[in-house]
C-alpha positions as CSV (number, residue, x, y, z in Angstrom):
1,X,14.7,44.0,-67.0
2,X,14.4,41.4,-69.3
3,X,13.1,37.9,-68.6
4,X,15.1,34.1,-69.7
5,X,12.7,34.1,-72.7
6,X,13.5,37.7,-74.5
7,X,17.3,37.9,-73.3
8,X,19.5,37.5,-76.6
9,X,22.0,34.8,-74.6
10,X,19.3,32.3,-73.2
11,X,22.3,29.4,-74.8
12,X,25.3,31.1,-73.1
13,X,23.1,31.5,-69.5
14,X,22.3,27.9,-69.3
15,X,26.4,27.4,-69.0
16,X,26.2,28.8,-65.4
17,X,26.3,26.1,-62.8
18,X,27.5,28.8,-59.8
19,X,27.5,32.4,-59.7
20,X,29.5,33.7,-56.5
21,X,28.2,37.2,-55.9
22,X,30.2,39.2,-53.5
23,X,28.9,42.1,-51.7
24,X,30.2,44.9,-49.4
25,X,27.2,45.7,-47.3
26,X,26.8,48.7,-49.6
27,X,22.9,50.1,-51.2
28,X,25.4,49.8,-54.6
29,X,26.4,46.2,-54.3
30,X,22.7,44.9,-53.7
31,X,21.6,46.3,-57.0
32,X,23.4,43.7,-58.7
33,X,20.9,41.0,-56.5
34,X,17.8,41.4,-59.5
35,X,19.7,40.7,-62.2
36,X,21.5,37.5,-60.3
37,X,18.3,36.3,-59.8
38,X,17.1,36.5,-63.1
39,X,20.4,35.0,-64.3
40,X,20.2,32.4,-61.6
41,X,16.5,31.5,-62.8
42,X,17.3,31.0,-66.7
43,X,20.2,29.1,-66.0
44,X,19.1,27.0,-63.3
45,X,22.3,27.9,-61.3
46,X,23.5,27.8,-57.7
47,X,23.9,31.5,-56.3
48,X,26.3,31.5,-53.2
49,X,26.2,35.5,-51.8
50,X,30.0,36.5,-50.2
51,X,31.2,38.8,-47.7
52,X,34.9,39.1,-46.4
53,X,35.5,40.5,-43.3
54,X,38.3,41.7,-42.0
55,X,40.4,41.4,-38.6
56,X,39.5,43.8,-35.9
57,X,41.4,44.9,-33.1
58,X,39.9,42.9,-30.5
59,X,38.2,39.6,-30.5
60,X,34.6,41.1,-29.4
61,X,34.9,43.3,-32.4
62,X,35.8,40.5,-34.6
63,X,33.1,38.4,-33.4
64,X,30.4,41.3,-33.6
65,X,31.7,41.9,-37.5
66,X,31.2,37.8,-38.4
67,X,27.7,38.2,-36.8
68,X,26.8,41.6,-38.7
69,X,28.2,40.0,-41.9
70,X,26.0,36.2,-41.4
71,X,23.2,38.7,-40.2
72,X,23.5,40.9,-43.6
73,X,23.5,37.8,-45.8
74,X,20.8,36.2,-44.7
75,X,18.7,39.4,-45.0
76,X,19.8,39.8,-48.8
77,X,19.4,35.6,-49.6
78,X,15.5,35.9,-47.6
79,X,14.5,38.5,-50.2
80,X,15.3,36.9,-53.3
81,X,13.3,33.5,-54.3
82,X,15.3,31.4,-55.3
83,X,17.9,29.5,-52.3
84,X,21.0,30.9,-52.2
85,X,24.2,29.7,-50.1
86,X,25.4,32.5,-47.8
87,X,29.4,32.3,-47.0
88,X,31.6,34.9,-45.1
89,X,34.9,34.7,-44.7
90,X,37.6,36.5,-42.5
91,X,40.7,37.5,-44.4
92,X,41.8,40.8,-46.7
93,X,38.2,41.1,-49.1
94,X,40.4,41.4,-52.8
95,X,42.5,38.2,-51.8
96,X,40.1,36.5,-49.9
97,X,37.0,36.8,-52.1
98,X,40.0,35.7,-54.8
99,X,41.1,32.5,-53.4
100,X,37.1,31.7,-52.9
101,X,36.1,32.0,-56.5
102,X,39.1,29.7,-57.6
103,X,37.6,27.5,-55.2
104,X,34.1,27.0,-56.1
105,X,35.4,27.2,-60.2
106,X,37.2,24.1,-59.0
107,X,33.7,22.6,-58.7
């Protein structure tokens, strides 16, 4: 992996203010938590990790879901070093994770 002072696009980087990553809970979707970092670092930007989750059947379910989604985001934002902002949201992830990027571009 490269580091801010060898990356071709040091200029472009330093535009970043935010970068909303969302993940799925998946091995797959952490990968991506390295390179955010590094990305994060050069540009001096806020990282805010996502999860949607979605409406179970009955509240308990629904309430053991927001837990294991807080739980798994806090987990991923402890192991990188720079602070992150952790947000879940219940809704349907595509639309959801959607309406929350327009949000924070709004920023």
């Amino acid at each position: 992996m490269r580091s801010c002072n060898t990356a071709p696009t040091v200029t472009t980087i330093a535009k970043y203010r935010k970068i909303l990553v969302p993940l799925d809970g998946s091995e797959l979707a952490a990968r991506v938590l390295p390179h955010v970092q590094l990305l994060a670092g050069c540009a001096d930007a806020e990282v805010i990790l996502f999860r949607a989750y979605v409406e179970s059947s009955e509240y308990g379910e629904l309430q053991h879901v927001r837990e294991s989604a807080h739980a798994y985001l806090k987990i991923m934002a402890d192991n990188m070093s720079k602070h992150v902002t952790i947000q879940s949201k219940f809704g349907f992830r595509p639309r959801i994770t959607r309406i929350y990027a327009n949000l924070i571009c709004e920023d």
